[in-house]
C-alpha positions as CSV (number, residue, x, y, z in Angstrom):
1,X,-41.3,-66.4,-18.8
2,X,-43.5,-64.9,-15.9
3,X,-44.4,-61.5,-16.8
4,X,-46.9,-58.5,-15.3
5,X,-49.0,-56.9,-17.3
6,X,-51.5,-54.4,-18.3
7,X,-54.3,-56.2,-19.5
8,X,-57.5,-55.1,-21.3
9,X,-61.0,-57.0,-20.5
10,X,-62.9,-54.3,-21.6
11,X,-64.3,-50.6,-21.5
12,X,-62.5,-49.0,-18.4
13,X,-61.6,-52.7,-17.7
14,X,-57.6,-52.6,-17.0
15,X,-55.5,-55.3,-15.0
16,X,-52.2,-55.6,-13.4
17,X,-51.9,-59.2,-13.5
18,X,-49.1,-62.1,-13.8
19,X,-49.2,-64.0,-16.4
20,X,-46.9,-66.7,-17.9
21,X,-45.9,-66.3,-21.4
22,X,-46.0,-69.4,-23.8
23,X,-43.0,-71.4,-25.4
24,X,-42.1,-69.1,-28.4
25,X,-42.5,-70.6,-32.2
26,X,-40.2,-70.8,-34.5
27,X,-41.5,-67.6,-36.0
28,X,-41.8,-65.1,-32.7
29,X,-39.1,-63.6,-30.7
30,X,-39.4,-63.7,-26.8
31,X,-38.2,-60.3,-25.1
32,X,-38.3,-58.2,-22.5
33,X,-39.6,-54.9,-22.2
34,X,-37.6,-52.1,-20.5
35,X,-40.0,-48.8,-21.5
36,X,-43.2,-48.3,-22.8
37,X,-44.7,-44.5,-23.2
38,X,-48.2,-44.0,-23.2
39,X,-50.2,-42.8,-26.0
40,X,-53.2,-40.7,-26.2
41,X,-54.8,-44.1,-28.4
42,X,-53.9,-46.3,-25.6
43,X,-57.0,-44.0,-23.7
44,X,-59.1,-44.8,-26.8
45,X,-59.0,-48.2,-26.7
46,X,-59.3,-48.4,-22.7
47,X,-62.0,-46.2,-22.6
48,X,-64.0,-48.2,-25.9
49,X,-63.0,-51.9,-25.0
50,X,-64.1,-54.1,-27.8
51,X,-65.4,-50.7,-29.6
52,X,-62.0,-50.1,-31.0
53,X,-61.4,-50.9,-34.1
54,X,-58.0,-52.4,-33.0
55,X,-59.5,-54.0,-29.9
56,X,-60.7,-58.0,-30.5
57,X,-64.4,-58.6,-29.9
58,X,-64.1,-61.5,-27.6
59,X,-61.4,-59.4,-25.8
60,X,-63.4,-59.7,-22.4
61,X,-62.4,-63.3,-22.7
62,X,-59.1,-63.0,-24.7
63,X,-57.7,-60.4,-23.1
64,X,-54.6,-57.9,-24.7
65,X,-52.0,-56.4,-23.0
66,X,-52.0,-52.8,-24.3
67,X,-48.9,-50.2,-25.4
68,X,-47.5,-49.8,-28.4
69,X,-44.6,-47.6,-28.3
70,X,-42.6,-49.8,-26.4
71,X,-38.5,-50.9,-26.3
72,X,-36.6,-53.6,-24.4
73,X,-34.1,-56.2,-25.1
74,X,-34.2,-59.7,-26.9
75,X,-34.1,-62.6,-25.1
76,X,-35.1,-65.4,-27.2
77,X,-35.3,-66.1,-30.9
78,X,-37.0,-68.7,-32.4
79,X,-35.1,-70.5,-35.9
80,X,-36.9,-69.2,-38.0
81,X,-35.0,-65.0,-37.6
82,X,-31.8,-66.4,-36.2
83,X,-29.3,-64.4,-37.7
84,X,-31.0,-61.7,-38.5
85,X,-32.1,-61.1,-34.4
86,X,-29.7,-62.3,-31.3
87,X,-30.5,-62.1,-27.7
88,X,-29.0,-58.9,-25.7
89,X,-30.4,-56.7,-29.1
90,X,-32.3,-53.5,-28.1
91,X,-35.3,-53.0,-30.1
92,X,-38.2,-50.7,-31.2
93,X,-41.8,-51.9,-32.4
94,X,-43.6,-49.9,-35.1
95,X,-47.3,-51.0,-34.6
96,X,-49.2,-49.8,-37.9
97,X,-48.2,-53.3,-39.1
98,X,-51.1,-53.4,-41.8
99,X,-51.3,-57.2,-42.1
100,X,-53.0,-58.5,-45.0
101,X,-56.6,-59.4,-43.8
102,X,-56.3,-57.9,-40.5
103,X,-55.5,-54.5,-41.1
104,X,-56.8,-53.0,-38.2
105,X,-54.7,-55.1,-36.0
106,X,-52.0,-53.8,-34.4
107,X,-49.7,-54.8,-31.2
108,X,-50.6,-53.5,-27.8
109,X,-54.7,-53.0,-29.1
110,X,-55.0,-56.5,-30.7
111,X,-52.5,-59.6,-29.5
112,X,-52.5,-61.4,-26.5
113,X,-48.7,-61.8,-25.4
114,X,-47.7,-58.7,-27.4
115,X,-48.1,-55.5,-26.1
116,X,-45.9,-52.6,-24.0
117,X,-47.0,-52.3,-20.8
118,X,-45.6,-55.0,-19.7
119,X,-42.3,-56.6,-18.2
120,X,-42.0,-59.1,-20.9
121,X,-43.6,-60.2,-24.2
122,X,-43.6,-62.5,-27.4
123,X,-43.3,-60.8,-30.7
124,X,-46.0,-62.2,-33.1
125,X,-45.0,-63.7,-36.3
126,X,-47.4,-61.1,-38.2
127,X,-44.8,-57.9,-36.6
128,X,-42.3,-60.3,-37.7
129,X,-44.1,-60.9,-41.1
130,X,-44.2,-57.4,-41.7
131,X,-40.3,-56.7,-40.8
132,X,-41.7,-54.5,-37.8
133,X,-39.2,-55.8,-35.1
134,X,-36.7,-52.8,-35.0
135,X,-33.1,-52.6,-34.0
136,X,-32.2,-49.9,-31.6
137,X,-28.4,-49.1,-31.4
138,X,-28.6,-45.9,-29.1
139,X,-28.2,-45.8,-25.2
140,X,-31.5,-44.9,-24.4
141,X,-34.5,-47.3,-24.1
142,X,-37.1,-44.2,-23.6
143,X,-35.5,-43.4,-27.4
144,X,-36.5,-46.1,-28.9
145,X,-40.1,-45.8,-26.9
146,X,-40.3,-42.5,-28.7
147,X,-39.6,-43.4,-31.7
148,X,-42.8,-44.4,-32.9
149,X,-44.1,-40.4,-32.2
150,X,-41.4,-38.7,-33.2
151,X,-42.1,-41.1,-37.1
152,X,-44.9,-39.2,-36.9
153,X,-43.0,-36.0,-37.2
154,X,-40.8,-37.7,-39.6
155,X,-43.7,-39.0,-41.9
156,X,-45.4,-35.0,-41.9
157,X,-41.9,-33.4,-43.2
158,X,-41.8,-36.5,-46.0
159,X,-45.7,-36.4,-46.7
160,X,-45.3,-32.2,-47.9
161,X,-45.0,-31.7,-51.4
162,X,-44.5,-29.0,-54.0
163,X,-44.8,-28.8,-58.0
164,X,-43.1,-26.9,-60.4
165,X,-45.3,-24.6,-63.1
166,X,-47.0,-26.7,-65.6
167,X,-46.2,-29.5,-64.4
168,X,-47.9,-32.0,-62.4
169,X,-44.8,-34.1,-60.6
170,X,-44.6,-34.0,-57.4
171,X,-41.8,-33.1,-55.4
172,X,-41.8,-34.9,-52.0
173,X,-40.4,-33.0,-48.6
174,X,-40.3,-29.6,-47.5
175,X,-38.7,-26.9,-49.5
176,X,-35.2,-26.8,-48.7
177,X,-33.9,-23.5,-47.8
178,X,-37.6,-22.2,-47.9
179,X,-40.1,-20.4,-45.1
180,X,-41.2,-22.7,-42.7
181,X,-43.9,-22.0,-39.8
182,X,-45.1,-24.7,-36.9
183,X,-48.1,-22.7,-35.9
184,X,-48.9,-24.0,-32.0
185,X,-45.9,-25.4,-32.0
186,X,-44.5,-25.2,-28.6
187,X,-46.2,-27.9,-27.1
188,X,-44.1,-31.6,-26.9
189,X,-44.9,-32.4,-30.7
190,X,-44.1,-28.6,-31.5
191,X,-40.4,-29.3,-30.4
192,X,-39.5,-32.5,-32.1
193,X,-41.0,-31.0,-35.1
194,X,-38.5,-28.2,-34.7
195,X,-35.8,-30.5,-33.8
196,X,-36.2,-32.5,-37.1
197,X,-36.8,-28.7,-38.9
198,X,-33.1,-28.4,-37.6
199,X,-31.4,-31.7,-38.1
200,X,-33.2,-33.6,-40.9
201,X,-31.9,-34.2,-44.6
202,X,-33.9,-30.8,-45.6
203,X,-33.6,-27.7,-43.4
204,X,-36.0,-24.1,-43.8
205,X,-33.7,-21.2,-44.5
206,X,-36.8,-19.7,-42.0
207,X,-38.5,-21.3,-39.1
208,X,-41.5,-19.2,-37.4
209,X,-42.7,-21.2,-34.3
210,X,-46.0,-19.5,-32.8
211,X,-48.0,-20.3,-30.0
212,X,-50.3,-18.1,-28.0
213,X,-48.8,-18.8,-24.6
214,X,-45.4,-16.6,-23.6
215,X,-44.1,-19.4,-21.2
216,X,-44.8,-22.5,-23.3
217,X,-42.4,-20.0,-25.8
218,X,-39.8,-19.1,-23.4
219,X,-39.4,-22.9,-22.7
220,X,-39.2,-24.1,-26.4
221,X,-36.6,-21.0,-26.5
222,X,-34.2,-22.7,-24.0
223,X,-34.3,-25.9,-25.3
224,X,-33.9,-25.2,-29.4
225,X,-32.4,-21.9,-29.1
226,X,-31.6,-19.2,-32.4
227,X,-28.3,-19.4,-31.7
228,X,-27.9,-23.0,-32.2
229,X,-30.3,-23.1,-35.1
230,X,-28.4,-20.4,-36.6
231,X,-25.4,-23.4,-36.3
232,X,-27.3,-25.4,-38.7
233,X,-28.1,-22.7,-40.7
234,X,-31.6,-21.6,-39.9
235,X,-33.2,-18.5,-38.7
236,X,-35.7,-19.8,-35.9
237,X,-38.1,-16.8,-34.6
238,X,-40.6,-17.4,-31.6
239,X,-43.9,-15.5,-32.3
240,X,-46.7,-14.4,-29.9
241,X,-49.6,-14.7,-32.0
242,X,-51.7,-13.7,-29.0
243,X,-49.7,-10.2,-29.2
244,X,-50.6,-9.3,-32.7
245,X,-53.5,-7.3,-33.9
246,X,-52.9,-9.0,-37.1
247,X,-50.7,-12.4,-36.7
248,X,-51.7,-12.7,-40.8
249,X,-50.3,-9.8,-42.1
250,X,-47.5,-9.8,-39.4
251,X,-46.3,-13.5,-40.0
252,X,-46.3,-12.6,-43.7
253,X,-44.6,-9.5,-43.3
254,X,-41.5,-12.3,-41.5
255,X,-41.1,-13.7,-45.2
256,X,-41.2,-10.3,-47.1
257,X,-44.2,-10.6,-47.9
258,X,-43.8,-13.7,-50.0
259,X,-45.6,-16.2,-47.3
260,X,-44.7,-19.4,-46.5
261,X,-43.6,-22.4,-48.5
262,X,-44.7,-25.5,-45.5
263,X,-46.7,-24.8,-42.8
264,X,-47.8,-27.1,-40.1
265,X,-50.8,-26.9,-37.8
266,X,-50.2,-28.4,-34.5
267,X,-53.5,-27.7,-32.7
268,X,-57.3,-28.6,-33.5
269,X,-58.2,-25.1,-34.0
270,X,-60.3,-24.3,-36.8
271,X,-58.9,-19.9,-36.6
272,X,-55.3,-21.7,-36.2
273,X,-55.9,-23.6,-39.5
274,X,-57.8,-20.5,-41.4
275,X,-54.4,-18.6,-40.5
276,X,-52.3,-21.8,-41.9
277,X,-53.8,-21.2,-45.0
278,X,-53.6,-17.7,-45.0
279,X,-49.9,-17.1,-44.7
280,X,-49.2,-19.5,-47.5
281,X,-46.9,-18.2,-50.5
282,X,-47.9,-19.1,-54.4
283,X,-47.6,-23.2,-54.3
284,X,-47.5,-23.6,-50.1
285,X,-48.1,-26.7,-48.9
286,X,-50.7,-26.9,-44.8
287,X,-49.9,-30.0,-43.0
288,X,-52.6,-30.5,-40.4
289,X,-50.9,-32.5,-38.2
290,X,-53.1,-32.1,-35.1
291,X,-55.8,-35.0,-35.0
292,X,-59.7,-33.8,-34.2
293,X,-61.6,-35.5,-32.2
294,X,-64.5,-34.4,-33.7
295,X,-65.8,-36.1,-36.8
296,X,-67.4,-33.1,-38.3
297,X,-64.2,-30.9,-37.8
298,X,-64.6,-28.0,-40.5
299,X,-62.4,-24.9,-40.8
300,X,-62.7,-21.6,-43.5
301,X,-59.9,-22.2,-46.3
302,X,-59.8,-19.7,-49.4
303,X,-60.1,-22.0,-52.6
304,X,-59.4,-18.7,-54.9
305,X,-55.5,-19.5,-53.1
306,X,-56.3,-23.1,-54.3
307,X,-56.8,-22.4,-57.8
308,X,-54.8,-19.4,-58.5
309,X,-52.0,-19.9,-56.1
310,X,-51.6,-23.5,-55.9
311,X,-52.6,-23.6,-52.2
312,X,-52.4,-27.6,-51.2
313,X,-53.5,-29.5,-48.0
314,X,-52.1,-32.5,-46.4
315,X,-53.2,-34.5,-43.3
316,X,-50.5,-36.9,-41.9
317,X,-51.4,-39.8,-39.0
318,X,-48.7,-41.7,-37.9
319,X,-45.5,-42.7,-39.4
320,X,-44.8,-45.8,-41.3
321,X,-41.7,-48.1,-40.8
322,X,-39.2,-46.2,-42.7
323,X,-40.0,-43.3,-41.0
324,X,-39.1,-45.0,-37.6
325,X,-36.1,-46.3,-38.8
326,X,-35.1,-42.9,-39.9
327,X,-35.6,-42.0,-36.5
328,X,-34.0,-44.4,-34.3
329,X,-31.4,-44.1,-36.8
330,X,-31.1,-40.5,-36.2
331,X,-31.3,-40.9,-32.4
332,X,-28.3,-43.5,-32.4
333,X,-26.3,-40.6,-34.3
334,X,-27.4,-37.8,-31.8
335,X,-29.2,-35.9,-34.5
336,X,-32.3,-36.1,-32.9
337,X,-33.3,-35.4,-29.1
338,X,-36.9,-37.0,-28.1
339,X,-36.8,-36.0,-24.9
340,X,-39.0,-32.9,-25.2
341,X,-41.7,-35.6,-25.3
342,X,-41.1,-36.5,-22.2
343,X,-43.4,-34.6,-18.9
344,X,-43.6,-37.7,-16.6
345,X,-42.6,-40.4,-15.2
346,X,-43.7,-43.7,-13.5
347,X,-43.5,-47.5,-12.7
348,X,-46.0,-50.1,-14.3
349,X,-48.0,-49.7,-11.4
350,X,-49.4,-46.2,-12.0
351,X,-50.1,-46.9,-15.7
352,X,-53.9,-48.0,-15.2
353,X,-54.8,-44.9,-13.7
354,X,-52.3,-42.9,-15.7
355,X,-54.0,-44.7,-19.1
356,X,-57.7,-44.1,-17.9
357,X,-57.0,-40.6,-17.1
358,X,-54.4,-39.2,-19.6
359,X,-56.7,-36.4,-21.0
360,X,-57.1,-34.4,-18.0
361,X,-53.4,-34.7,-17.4
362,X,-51.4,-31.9,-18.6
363,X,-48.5,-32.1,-20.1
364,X,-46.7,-34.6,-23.2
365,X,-45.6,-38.2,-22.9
366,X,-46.1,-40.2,-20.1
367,X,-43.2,-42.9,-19.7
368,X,-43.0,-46.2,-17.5
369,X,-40.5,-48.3,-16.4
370,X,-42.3,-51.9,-16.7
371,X,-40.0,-52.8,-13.8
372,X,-40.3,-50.1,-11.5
373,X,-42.8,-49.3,-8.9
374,X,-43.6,-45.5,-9.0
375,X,-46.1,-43.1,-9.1
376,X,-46.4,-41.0,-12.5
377,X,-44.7,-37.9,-11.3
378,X,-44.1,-34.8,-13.5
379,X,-40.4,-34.0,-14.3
380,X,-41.1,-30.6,-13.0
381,X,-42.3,-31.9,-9.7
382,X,-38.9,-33.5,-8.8
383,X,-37.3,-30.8,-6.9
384,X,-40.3,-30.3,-4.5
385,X,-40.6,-34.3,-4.4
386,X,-36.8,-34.3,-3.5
387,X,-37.1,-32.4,0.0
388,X,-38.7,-35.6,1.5
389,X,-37.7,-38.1,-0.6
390,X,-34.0,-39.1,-1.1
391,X,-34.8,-41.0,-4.6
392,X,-36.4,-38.2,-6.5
393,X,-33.4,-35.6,-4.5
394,X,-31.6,-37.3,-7.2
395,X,-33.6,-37.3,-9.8
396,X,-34.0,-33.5,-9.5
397,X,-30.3,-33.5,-9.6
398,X,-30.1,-34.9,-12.3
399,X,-32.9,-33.2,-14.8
400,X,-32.3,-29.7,-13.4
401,X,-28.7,-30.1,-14.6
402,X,-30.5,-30.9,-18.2
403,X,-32.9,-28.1,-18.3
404,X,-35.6,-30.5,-17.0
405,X,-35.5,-32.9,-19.7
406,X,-35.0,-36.7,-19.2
407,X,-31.5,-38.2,-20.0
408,X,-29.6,-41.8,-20.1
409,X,-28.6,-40.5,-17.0
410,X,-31.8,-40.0,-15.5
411,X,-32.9,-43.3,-17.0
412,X,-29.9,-45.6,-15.3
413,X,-30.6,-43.7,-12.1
414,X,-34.0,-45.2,-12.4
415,X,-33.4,-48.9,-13.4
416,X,-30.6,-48.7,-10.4
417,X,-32.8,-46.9,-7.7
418,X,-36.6,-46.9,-8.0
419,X,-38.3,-50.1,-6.3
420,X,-38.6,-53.0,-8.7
421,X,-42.3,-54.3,-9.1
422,X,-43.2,-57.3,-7.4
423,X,-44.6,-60.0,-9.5
């Protein structure tokens, strides 16, 4: 198979090149790749080359094709997994494969033919090995793209825990029916974490959601609204923290005074964290779920609240495989709704620059269309994109109709109407 892809040579060293993939083995899986959404670690390893930890040394002569959260189709299955995979199969890829030996390695940082920002790859026998070749039965392929982030969600909600007096068992998962609080929460990762606050197995009788920025608020509002949380049986409050002369006492006072059973930190900031800790009730559990990147990260916590009130910390990264199966499980059903990951949009084309510059743009996720040609445009940009330009006319149709979020729809328009790469 003749593929184009995104290949890394070394730091800042990207390609857009053909390439012709190699007969599969009787251990890999041949496929094509429909989607692949750009991660914040697919900077890292651009910008560090063979300085990754993921990254092969002799990648300047060996190079990878990076992406890791992407989703496609099967084309070709090699005798070893017939049966259990069949050409015309959507999939996902969950790329903390943690083989024995080569930890570190991972697809889209460390394989040759197997990586997502491409049109095509070959699924290496280790992803194989380690039973990482997912099945996707939803519509969407930007879904199963997403599902790899929102398992992170998934694995910080199944990574809480909580202990009865006296004794020392665990109980695993949020409290159900307890007081919940995503502090910064109303950025991308903010709303899939509500999402799976309203639709997962365990639900908060109380969800807080603070942030210190009234629009980013009024936009989480209109997408997971109290009156539809109240449906599923949970009383979700928007908070100004950036309003309050004392967000402590005032968040507190939300619970009755008994503070909050899970609370999640979605932002790097060491006062956000020091006010985790502080509204906790007697045995609360503080995810920090927002990764620093500073190695020498410190923030105030009270460890009289440790002993005496059972205070606990936990730090989540990434989700495993269960956790994405839960999720592209729960996205086939409708339960869950990545698309609040979703700010842009582009062809394979604009993912070099995209990759190399992805902290200085604003916004969440960044998706491509392997097969399209198009610039990464904002969802948000459509309408004003639309008055010279019939193609994204439609688009803007389309996404305004859905509160600005991306949809099947918006997708097929895509793989119909945007200009297919030349390769």
């Amino acid at each position: 198979m003749k593929v184009l892809a995104l290949r890394l040579y070394g730091a800042d060293d990207l390609r857009l090149e053909a390439a012709e993939l190699p007969a599969i083995a009787e251990d890999e899986v041949l496929a094509t790749i429909v989607t692949n959404s750009i991660c914040m670690s697919d900077h890292k390893a651009a910008a560090q080359g063979a300085a990754h930890k993921r990254v092969p040394d002799n990648v300047a002569v060996n190079p990878v094709i990076i992406g890791h959260e992407f989703s496609g189709v099967i084309e070709a299955v090699g005798a070893k997994y017939k049966g259990k995979f069949e050409p015309g199969m959507k999939y996902s890829i969950q790329p903390a494969i943690f083989y024995p030996g080569r930890e570190m390695d991972a697809p889209g940082y460390s394989f040759p033919y197997c990586g997502g920002q491409s049109t095509g790859c070959i699924i290496a026998r280790e992803v194989l090995e380690r039973d990482c070749l997912l099945p996707y039965n939803g519509e969407g392929f930007y879904e199963a793209s997403l599902s790899e982030p929102m398992s992170c969600i998934v694995g910080a909600f199944r990574a809480q825990y909580h202990f009865s007096a006296g004794s020392y068992e665990h109980q695993m998962g949020i409290v159900e029916g307890g007081n919940m609080a995503i502090l910064a929460g109303a950025g991308p990762m903010g709303l899939g974490a509500i999402d799976y606050a309203l639709h997962g197995p365990r639900k908060p009788r109380l969800l807080i959601v603070t942030d210190i920025d009234q629009a980013r608020l009024n936009r989480a509002a209109s997408i997971h609204t109290p009156e539809s949380a109240r449906k599923c049986g949970v009383d979700l409050r928007y908070f100004n923290t950036a309003n309050s002369s004392n967000p402590v006492d005032d968040l507190k006072a939300l619970t009755g005074g008994k503070g909050y059973d899970d609370a999640y930190v979605f932002a790097p900031v060491a006062p956000v964290i020091e006010q985790g800790s502080r509204i906790l009730g007697d045995n609360g559990c503080l995810n920090f779920f927002a990764g620093p990147s500073k190695t020498d990260f410190f923030a105030p916590i009270n460890f009289y609240d440790v002993h005496y009130a059972s205070h606990h910390i936990v730090g989540t990264s990434g989700g495993n495989t269960e956790d994405m199966r839960i999720s592209l499980d729960m996205m086939a059903k409708g339960e869950l709704n990545p698309t609040v990951f979703i700010t842009h949009v582009g062809g394979i084309d604009s993912a070099a620059d995209t990759t190399k510059n992805l902290p200085g743009i604003p916004g969440g996720k960044k998706l491509v269309y392997t097969g399209k040609s198009m610039p990464m445009q904002a969802i948000d940009d459509f309408p004003k994109l639309g008055e010279t330009d019939p193609f994204y006319a439609g688009l803007a149709e389309i996404t305004e109709s859905n509160n600005r979020l991306w949809s099947v729809e918006a997708e097929n328009y895509v793989l119909k109407n945007a200009k297919d790469i030349q390769y």
